[in-house]
C-alpha positions in Angstrom: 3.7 18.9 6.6 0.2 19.0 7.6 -1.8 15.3 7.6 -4.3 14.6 5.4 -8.1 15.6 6.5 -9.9 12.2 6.8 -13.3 13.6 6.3 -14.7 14.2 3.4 -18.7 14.9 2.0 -20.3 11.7 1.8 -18.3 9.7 4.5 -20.6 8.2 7.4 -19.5 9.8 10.1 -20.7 9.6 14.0 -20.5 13.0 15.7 -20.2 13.2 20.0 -21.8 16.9 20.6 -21.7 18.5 23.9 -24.1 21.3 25.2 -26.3 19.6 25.2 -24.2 16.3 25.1 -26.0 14.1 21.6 -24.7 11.7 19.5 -25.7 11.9 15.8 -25.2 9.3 13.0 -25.1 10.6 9.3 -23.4 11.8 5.8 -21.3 14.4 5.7 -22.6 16.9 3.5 -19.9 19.5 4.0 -17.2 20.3 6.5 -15.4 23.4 7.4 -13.9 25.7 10.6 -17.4 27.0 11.3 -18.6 23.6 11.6 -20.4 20.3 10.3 -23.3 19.7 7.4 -25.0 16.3 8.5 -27.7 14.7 6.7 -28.9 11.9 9.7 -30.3 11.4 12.5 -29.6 11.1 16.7 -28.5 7.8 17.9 -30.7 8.0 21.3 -33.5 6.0 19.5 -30.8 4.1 17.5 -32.4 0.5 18.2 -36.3 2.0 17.1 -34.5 3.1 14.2 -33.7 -0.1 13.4 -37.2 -1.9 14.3 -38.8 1.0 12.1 -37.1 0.7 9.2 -36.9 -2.9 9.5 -40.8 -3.2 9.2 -41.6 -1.0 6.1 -41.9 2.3 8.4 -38.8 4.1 7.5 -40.8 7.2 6.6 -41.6 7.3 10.8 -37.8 8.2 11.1 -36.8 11.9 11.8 -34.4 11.9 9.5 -32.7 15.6 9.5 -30.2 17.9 7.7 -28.5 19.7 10.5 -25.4 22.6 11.0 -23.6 21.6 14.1 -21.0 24.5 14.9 -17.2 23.4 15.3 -17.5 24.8 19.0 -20.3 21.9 19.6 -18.3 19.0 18.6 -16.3 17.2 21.1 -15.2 14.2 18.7 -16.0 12.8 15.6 -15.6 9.5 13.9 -15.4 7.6 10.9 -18.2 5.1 10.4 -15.7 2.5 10.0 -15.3 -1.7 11.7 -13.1 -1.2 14.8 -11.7 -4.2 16.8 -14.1 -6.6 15.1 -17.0 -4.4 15.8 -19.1 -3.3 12.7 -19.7 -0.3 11.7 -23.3 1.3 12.0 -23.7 0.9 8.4 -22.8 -2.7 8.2 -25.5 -2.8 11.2 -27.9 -0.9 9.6 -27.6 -3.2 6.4 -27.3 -6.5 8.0 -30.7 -5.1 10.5 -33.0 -4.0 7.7 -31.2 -4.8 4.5 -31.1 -1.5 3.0 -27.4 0.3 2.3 -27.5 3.0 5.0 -26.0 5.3 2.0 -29.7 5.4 0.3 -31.2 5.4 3.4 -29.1 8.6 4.2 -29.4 10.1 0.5 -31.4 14.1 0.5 -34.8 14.5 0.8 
């Protein structure tokens, strides 16, 4: 019997890509064999994120709506607390105090 898929649209989700190799934060938007629908952003500038958002210039974040192809994706993973590490939402919200959900929502 197959397992249960884990991932569904609107799960925060942190995706490792490879070629070149990026890491991207964001809301699954859809998910299929072809690949990944992500409403976020890269992780490189992950702590300017933060500082941006946390002084009132959120709208100086390059927020994007991406296709990553399955053939791209070496991992993905829930945005979930691991080993008493928070999430990137909780961090996002405890950071700049707004729910990373809203920050996340479409254009």
């Amino acid at each position: 019997m197959p397992l249960p898929m884990p991932f569904h649209p609107g799960d925060l989700v942190v995706v490792v890509a490879q070629s070149p190799r990026e890491r991207f934060w964001g809301r699954i938007l859809g998910l299929e064999t072809a690949g990944i629908a992500l409403r976020g952003l890269d992780l490189s500038p992950w702590e300017e994120v933060l500082s941006l958002v946390r002084t009132g210039q959120a709208d100086q974040v390059a927020l994007s709506t991406r296709f990553i192809p399955m053939h791209r994706i070496e991992a993905m993973y829930l945005d979930e607390a691991s080993s008493g590490v928070p999430s990137l939402a909780d961090t996002f919200r405890e950071r700049t105090g707004i729910d990373a959900r809203t920050f996340l929502a479409d254009a």
